[in-house]
N, CA, C and O atoms as a Maestro MAE file, in Angstrom:
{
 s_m_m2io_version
 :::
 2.0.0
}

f_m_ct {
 s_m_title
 :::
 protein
 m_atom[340] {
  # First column is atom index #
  i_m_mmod_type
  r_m_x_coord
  r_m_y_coord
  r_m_z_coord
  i_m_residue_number
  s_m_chain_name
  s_m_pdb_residue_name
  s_m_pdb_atom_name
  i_m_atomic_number
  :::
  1 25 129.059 118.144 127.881 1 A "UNK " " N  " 7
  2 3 129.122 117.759 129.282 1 A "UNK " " CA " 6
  3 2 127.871 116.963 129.632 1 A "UNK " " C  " 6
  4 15 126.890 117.210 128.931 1 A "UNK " " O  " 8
  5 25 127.754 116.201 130.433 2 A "UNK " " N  " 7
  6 3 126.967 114.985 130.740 2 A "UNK " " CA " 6
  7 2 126.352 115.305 132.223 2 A "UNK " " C  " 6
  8 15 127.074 115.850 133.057 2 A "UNK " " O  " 8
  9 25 125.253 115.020 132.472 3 A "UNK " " N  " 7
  10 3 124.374 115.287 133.714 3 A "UNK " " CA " 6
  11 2 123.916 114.010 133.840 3 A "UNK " " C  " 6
  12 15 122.951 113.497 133.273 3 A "UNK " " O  " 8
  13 25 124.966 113.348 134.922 4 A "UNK " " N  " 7
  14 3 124.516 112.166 135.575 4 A "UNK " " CA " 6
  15 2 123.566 112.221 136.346 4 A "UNK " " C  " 6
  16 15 123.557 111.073 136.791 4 A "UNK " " O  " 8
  17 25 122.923 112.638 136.725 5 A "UNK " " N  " 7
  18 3 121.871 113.065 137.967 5 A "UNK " " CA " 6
  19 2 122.364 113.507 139.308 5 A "UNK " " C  " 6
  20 15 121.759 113.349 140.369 5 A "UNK " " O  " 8
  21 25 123.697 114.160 139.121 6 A "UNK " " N  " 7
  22 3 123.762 113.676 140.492 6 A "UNK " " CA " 6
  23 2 123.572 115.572 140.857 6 A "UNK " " C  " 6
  24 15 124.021 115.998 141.921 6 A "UNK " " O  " 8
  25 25 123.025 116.336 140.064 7 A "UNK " " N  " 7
  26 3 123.012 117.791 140.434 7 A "UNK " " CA " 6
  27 2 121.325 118.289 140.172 7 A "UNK " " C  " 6
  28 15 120.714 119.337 139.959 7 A "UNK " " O  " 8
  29 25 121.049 116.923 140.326 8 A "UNK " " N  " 7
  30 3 119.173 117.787 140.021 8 A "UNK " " CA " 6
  31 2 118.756 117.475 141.740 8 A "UNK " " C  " 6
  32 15 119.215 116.931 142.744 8 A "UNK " " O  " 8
  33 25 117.687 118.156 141.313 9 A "UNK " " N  " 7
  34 3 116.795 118.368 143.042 9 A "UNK " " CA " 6
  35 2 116.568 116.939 143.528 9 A "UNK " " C  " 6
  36 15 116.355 116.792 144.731 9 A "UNK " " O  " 8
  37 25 116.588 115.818 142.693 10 A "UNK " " N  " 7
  38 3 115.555 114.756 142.805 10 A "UNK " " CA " 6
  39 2 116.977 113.951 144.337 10 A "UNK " " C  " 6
  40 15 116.866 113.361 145.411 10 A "UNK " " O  " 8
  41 25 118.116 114.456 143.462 11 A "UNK " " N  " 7
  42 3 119.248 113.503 144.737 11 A "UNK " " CA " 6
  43 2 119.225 113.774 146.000 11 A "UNK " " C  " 6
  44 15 119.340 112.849 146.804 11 A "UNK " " O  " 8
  45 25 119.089 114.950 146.385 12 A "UNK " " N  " 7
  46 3 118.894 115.654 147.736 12 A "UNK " " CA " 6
  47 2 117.972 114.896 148.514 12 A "UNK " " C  " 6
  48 15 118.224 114.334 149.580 12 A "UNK " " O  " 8
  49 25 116.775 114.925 147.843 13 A "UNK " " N  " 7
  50 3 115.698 114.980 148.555 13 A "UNK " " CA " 6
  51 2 115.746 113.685 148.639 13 A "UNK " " C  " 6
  52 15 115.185 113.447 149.708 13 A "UNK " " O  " 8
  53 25 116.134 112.500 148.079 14 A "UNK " " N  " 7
  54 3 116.436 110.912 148.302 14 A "UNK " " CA " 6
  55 2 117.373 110.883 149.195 14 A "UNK " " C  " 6
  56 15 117.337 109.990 150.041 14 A "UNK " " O  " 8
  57 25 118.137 111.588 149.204 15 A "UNK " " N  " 7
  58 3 118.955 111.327 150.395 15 A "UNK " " CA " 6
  59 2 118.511 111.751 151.982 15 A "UNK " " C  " 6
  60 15 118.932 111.212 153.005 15 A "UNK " " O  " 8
  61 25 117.473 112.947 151.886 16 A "UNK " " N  " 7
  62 3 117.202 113.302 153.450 16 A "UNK " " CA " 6
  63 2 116.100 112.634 153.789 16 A "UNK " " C  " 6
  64 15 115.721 112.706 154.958 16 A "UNK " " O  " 8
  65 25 115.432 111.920 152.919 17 A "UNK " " N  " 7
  66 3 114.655 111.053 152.909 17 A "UNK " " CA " 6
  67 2 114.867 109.823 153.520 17 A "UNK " " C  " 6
  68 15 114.342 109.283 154.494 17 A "UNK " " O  " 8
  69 25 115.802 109.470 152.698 18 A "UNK " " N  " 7
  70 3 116.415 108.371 153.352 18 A "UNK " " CA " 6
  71 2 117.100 108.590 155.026 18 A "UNK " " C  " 6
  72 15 117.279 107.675 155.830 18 A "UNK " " O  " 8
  73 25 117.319 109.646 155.187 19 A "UNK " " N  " 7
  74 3 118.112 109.548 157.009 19 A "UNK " " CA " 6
  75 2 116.968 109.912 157.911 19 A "UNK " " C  " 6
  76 15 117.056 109.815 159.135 19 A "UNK " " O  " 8
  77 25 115.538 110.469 157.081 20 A "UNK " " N  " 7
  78 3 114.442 110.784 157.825 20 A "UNK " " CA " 6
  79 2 113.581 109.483 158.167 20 A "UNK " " C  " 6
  80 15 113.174 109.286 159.311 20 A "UNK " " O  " 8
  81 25 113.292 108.486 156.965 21 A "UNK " " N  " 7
  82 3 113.063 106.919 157.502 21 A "UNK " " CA " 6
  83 2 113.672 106.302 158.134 21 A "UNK " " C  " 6
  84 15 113.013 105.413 158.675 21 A "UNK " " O  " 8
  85 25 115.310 106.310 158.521 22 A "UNK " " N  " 7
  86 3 115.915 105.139 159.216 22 A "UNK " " CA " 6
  87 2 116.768 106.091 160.766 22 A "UNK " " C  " 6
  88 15 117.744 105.880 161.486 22 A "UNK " " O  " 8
  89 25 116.235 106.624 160.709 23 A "UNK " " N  " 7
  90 3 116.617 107.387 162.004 23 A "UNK " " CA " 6
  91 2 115.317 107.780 163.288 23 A "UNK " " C  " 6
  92 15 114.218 108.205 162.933 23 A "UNK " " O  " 8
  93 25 115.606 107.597 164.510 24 A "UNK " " N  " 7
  94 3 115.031 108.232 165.590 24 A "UNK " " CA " 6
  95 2 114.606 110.343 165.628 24 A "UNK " " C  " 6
  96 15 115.261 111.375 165.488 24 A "UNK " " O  " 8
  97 25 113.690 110.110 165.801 25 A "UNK " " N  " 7
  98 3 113.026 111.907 165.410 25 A "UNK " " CA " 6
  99 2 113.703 112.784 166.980 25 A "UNK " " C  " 6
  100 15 113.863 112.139 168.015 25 A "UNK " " O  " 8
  101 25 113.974 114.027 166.911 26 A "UNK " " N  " 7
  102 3 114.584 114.811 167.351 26 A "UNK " " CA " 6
  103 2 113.791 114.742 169.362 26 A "UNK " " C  " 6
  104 15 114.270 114.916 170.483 26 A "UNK " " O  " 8
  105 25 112.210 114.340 168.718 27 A "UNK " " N  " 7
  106 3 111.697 114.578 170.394 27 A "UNK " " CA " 6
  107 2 112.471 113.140 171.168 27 A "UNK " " C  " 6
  108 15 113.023 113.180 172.268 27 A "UNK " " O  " 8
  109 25 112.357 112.009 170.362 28 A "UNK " " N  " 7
  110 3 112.835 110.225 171.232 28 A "UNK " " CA " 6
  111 2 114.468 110.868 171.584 28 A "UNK " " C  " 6
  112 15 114.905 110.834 172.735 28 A "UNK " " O  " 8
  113 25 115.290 111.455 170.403 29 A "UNK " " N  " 7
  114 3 116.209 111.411 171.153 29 A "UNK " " CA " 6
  115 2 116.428 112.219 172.910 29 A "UNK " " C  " 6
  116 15 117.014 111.993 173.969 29 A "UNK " " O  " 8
  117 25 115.392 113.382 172.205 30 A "UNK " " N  " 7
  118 3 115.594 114.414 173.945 30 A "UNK " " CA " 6
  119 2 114.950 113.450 175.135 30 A "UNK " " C  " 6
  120 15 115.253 113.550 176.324 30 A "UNK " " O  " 8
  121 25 114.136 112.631 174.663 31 A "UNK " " N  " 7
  122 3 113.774 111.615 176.387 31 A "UNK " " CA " 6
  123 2 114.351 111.134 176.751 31 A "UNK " " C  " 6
  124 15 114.340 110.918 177.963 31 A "UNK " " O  " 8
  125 25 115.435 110.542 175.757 32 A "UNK " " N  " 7
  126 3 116.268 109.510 175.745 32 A "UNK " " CA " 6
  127 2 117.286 110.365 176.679 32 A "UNK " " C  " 6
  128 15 117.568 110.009 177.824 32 A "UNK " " O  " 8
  129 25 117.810 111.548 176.052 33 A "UNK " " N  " 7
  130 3 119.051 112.524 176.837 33 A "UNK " " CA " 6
  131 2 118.629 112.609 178.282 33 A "UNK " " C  " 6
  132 15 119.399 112.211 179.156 33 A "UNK " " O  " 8
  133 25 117.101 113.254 178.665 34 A "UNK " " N  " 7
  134 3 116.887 113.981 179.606 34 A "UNK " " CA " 6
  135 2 116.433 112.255 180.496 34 A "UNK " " C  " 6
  136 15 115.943 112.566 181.581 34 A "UNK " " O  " 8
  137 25 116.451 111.206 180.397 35 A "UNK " " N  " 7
  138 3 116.699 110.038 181.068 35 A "UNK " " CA " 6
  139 2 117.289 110.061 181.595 35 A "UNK " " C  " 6
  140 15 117.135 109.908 182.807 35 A "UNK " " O  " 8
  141 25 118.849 110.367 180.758 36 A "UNK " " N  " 7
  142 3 120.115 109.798 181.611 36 A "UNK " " CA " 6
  143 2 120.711 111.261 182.507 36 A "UNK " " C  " 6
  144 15 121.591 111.270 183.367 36 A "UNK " " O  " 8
  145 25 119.892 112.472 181.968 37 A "UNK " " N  " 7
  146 3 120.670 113.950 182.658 37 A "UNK " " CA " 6
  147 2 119.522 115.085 182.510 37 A "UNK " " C  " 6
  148 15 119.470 116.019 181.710 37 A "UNK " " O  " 8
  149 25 118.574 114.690 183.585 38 A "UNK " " N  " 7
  150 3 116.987 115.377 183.664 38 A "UNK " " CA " 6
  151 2 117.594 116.888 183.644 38 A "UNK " " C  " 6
  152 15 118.695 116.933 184.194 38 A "UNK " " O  " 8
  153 25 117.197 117.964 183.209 39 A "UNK " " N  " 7
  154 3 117.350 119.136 183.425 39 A "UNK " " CA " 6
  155 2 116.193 119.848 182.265 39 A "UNK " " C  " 6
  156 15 115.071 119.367 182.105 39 A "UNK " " O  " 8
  157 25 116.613 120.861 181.638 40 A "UNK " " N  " 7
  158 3 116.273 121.948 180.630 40 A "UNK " " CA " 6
  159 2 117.300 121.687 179.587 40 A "UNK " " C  " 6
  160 15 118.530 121.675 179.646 40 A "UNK " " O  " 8
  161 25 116.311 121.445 178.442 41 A "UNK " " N  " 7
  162 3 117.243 121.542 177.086 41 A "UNK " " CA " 6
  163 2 117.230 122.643 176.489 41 A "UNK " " C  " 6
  164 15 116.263 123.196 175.966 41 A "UNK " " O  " 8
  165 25 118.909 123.188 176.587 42 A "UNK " " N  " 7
  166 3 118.841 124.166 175.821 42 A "UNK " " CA " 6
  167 2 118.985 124.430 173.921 42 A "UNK " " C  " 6
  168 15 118.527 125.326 173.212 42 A "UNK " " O  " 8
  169 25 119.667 123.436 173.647 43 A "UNK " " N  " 7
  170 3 119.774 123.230 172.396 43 A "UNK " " CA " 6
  171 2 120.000 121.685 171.679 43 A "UNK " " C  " 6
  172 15 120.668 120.782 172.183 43 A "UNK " " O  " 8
  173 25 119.578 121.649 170.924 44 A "UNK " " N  " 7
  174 3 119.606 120.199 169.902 44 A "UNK " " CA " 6
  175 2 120.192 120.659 168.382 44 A "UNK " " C  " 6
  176 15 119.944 121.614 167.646 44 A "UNK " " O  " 8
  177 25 121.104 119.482 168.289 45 A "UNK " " N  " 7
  178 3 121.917 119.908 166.778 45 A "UNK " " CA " 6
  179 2 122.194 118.359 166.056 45 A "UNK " " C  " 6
  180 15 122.837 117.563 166.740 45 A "UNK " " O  " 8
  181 25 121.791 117.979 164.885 46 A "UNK " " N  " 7
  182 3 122.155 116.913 164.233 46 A "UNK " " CA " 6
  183 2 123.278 117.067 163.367 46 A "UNK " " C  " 6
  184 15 123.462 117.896 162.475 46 A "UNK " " O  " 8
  185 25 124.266 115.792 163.925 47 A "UNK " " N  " 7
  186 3 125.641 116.204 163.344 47 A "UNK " " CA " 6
  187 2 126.348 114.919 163.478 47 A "UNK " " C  " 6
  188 15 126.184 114.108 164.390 47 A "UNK " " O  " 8
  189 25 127.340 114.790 162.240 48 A "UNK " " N  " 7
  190 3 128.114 113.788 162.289 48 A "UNK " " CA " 6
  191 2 128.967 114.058 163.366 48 A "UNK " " C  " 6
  192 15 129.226 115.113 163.945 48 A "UNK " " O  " 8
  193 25 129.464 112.584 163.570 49 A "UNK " " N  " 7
  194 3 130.589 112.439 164.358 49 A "UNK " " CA " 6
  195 2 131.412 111.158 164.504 49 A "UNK " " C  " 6
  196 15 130.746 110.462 165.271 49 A "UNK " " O  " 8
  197 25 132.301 110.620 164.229 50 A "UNK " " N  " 7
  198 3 133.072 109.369 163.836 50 A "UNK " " CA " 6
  199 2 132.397 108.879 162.852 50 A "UNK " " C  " 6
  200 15 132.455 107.665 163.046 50 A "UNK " " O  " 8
  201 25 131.543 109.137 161.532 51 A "UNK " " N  " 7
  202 3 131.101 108.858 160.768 51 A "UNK " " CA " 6
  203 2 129.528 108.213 161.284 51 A "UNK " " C  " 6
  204 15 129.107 107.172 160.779 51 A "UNK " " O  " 8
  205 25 128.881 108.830 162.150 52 A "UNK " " N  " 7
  206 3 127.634 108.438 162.512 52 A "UNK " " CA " 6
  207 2 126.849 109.742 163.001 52 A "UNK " " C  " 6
  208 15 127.386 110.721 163.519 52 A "UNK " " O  " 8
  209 25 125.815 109.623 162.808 53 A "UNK " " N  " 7
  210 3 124.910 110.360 162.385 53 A "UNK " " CA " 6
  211 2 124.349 110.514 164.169 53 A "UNK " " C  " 6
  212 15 124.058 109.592 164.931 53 A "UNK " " O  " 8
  213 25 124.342 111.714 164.389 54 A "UNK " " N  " 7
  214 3 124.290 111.603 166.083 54 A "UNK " " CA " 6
  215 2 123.459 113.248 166.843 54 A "UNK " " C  " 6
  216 15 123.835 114.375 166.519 54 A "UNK " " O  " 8
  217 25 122.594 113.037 167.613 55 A "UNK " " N  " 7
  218 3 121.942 114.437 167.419 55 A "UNK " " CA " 6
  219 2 122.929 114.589 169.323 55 A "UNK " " C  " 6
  220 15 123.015 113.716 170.186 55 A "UNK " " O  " 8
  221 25 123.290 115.517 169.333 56 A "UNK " " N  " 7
  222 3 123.828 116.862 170.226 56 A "UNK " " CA " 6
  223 2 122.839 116.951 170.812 56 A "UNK " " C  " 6
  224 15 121.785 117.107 170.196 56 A "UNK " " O  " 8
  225 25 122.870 116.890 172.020 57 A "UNK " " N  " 7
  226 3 121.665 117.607 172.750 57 A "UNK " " CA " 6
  227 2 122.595 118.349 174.287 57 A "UNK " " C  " 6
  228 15 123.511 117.821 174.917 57 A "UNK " " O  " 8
  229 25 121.990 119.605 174.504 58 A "UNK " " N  " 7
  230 3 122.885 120.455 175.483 58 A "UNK " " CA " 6
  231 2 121.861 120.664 176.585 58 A "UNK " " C  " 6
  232 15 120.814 121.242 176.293 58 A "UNK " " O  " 8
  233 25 122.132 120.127 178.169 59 A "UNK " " N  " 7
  234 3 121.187 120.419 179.030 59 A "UNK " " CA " 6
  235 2 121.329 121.064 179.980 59 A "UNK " " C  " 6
  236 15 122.405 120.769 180.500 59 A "UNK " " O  " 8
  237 25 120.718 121.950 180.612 60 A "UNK " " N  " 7
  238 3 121.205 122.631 181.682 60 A "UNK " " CA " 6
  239 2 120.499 122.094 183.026 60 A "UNK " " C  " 6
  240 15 119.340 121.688 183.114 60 A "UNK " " O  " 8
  241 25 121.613 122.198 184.221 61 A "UNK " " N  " 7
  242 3 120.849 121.234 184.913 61 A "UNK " " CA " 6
  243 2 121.809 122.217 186.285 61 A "UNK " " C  " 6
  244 15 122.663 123.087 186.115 61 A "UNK " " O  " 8
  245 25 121.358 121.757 187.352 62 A "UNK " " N  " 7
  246 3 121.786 122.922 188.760 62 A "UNK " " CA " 6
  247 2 123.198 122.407 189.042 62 A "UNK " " C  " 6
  248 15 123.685 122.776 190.110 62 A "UNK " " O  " 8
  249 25 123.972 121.571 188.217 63 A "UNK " " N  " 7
  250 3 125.276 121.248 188.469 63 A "UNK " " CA " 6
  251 2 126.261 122.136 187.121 63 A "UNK " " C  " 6
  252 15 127.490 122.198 187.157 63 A "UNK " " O  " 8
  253 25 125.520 122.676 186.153 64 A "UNK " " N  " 7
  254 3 125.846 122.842 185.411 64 A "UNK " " CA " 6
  255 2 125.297 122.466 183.689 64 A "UNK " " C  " 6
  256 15 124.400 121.656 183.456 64 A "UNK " " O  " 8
  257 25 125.918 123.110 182.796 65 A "UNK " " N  " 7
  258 3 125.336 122.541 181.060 65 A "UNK " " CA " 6
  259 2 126.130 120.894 180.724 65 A "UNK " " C  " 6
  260 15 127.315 121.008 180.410 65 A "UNK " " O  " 8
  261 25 125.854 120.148 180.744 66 A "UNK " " N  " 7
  262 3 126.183 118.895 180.004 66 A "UNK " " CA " 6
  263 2 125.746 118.992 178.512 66 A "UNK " " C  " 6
  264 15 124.951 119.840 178.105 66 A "UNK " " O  " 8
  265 25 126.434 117.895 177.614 67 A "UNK " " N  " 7
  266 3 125.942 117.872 176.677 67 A "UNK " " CA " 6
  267 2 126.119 116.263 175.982 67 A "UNK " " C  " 6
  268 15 127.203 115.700 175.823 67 A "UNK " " O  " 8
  269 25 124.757 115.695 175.620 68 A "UNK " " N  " 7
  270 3 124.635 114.520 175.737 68 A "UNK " " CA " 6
  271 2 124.488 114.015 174.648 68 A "UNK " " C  " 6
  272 15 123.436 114.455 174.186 68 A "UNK " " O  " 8
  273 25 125.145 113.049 173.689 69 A "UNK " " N  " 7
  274 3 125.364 112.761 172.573 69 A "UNK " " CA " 6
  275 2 124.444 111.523 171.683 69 A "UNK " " C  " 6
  276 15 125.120 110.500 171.785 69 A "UNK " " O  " 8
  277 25 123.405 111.275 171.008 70 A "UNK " " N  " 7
  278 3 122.776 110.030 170.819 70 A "UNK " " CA " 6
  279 2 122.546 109.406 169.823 70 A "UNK " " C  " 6
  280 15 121.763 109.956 169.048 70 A "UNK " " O  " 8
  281 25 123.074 108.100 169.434 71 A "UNK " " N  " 7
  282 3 123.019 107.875 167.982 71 A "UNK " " CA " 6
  283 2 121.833 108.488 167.542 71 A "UNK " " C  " 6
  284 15 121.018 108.826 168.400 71 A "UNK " " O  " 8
  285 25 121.593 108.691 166.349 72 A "UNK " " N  " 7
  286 3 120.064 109.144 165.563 72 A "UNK " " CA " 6
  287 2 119.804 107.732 165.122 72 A "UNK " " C  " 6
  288 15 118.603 107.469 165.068 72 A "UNK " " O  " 8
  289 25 120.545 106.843 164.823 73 A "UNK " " N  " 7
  290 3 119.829 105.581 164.274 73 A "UNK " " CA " 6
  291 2 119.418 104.575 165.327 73 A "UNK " " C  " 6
  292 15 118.723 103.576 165.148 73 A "UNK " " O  " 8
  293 25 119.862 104.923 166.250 74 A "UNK " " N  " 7
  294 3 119.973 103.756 167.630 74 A "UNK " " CA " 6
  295 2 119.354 103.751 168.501 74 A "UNK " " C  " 6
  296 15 118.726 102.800 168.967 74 A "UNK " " O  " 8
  297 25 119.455 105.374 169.070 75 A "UNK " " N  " 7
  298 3 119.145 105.941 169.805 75 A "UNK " " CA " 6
  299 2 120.012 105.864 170.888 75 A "UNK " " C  " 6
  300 15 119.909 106.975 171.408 75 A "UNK " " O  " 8
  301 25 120.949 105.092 171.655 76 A "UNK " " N  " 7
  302 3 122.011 104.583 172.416 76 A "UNK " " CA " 6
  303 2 122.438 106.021 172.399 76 A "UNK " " C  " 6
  304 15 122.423 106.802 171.447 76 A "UNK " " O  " 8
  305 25 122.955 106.286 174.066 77 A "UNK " " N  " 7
  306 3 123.479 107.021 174.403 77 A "UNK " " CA " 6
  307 2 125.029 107.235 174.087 77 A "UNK " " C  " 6
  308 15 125.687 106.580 174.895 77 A "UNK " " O  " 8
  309 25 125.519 107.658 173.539 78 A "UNK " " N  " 7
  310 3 127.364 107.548 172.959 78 A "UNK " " CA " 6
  311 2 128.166 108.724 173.986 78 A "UNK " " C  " 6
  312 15 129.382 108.620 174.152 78 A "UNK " " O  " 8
  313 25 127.719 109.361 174.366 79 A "UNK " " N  " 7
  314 3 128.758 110.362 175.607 79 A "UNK " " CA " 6
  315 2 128.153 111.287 176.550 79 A "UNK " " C  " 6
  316 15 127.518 112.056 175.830 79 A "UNK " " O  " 8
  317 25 128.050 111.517 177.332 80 A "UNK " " N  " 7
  318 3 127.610 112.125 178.350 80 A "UNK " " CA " 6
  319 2 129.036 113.134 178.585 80 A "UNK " " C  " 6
  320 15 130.076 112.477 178.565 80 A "UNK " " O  " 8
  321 25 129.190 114.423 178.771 81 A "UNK " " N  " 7
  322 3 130.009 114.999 178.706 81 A "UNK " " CA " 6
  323 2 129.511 116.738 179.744 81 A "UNK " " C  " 6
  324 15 128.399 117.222 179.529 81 A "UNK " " O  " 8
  325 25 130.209 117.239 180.478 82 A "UNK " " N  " 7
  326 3 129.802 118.525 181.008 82 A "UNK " " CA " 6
  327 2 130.675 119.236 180.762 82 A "UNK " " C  " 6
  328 15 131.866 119.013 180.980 82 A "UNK " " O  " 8
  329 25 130.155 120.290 180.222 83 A "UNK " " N  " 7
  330 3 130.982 121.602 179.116 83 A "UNK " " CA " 6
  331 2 131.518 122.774 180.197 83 A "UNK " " C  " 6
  332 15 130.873 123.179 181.165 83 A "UNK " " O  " 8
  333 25 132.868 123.221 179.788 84 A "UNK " " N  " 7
  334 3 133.385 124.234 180.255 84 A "UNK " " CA " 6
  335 2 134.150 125.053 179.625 84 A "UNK " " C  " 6
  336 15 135.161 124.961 178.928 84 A "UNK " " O  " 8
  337 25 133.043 126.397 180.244 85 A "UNK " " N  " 7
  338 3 132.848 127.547 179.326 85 A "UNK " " CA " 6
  339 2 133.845 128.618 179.669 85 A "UNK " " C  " 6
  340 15 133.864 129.670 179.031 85 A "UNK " " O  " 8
  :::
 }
 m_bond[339] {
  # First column is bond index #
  i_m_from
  i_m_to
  i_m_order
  :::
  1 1 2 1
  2 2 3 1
  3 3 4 2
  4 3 5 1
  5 5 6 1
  6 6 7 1
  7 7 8 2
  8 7 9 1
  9 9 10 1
  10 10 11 1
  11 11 12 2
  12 11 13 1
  13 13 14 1
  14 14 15 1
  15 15 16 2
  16 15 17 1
  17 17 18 1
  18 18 19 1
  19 19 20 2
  20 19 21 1
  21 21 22 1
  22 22 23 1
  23 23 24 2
  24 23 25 1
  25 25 26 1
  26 26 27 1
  27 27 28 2
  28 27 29 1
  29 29 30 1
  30 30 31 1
  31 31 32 2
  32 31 33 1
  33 33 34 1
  34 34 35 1
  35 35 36 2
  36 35 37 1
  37 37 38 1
  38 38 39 1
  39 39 40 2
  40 39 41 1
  41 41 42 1
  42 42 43 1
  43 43 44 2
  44 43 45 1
  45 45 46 1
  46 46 47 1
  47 47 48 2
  48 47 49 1
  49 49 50 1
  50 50 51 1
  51 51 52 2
  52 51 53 1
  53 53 54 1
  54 54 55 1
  55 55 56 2
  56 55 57 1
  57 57 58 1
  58 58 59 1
  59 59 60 2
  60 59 61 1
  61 61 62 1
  62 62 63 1
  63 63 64 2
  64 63 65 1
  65 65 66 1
  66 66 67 1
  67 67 68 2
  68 67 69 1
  69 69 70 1
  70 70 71 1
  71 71 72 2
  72 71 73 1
  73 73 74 1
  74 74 75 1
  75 75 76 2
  76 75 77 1
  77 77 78 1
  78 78 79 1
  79 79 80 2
  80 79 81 1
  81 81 82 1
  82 82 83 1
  83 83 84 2
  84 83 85 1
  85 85 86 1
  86 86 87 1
  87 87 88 2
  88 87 89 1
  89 89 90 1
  90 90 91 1
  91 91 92 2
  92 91 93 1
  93 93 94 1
  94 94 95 1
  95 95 96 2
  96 95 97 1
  97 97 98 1
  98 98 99 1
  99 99 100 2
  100 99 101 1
  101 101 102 1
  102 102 103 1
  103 103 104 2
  104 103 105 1
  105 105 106 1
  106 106 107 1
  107 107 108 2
  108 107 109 1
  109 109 110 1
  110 110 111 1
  111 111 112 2
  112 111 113 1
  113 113 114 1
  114 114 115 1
  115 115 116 2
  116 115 117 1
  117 117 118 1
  118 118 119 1
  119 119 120 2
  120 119 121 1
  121 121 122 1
  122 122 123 1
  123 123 124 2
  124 123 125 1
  125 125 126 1
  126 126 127 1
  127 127 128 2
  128 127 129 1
  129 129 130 1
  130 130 131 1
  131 131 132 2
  132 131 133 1
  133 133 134 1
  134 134 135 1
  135 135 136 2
  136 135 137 1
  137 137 138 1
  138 138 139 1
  139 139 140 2
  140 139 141 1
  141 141 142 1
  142 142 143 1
  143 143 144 2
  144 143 145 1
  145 145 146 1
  146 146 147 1
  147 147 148 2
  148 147 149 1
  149 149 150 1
  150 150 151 1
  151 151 152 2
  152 151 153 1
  153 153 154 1
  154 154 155 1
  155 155 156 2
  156 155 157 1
  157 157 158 1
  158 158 159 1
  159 159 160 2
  160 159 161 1
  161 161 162 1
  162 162 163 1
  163 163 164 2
  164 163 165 1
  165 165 166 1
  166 166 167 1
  167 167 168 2
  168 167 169 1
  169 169 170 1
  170 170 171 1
  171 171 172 2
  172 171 173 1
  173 173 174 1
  174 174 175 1
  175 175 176 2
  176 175 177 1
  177 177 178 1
  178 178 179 1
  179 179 180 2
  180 179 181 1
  181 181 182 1
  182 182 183 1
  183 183 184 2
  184 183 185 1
  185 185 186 1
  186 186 187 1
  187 187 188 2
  188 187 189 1
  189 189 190 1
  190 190 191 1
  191 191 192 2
  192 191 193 1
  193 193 194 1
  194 194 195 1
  195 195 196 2
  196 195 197 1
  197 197 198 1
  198 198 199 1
  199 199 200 2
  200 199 201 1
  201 201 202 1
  202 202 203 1
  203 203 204 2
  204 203 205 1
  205 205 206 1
  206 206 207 1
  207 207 208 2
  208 207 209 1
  209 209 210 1
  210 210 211 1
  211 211 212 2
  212 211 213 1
  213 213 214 1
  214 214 215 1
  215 215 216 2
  216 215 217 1
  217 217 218 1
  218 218 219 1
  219 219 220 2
  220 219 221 1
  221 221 222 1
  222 222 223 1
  223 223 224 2
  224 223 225 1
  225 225 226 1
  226 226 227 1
  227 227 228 2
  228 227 229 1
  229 229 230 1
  230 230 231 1
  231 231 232 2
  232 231 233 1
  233 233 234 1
  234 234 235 1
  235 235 236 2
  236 235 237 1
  237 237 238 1
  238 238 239 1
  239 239 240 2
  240 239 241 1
  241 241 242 1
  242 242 243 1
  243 243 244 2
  244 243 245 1
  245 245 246 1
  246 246 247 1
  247 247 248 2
  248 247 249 1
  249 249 250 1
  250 250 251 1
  251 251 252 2
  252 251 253 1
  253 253 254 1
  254 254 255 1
  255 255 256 2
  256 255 257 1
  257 257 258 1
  258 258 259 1
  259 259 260 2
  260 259 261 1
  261 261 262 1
  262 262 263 1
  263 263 264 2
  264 263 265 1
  265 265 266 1
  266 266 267 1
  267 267 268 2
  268 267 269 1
  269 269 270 1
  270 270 271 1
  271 271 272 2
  272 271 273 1
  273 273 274 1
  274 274 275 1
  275 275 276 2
  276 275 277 1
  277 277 278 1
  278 278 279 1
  279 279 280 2
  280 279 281 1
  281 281 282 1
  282 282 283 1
  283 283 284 2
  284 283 285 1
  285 285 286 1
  286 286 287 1
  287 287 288 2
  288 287 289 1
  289 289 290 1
  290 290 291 1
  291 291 292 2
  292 291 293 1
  293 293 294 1
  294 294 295 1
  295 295 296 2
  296 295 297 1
  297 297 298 1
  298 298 299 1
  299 299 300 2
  300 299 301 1
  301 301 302 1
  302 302 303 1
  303 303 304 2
  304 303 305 1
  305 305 306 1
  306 306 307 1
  307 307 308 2
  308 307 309 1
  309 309 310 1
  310 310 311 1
  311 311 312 2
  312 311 313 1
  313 313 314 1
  314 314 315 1
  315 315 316 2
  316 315 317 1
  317 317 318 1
  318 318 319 1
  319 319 320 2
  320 319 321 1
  321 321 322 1
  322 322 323 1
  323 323 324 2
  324 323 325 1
  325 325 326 1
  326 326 327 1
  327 327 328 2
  328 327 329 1
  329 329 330 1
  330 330 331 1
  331 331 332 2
  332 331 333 1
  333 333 334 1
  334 334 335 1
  335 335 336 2
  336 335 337 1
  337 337 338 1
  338 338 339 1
  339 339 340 2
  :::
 }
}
């Protein structure tokens, strides 16, 4: 059996590497969120979504929790949305 490389440590770490150089860091995206929907952040989650790489951010605000969606590479706001629980 043959070990292309693709099961040693070295692939991983090239790969989060790689989305850690070409992406916006977790604090730009929350200014960016709490811009468009000032409140309290309660949670941040990095996660695909239509095949783009997009950090979740959930805010609580006196109208209610929204949850505000932002490219990680762009930073561009992609959905503004208020959750019901």
């Amino acid at each position: 059996m043959h070990n292309y490389g693709y099961r040693n440590s070295y692939y991983p770490t090239l790969w989060d590497n790689y989305w850690r150089s070409y992406r916006i860091n977790a604090e730009s995206a929350i200014q960016i969120a709490l811009s468009q929907v000032p409140g309290q952040v309660l949670k941040v989650e990095l996660d695909y979504d239509d095949g783009l790489l997009v950090y979740e951010i959930y805010i609580r605000t006196t109208h209610g929790i929204y949850e505000v969606n932002v490219n990680a590479l762009t930073g561009q706001i992609l959905k503004v949305e208020k959750e019901y629980d």
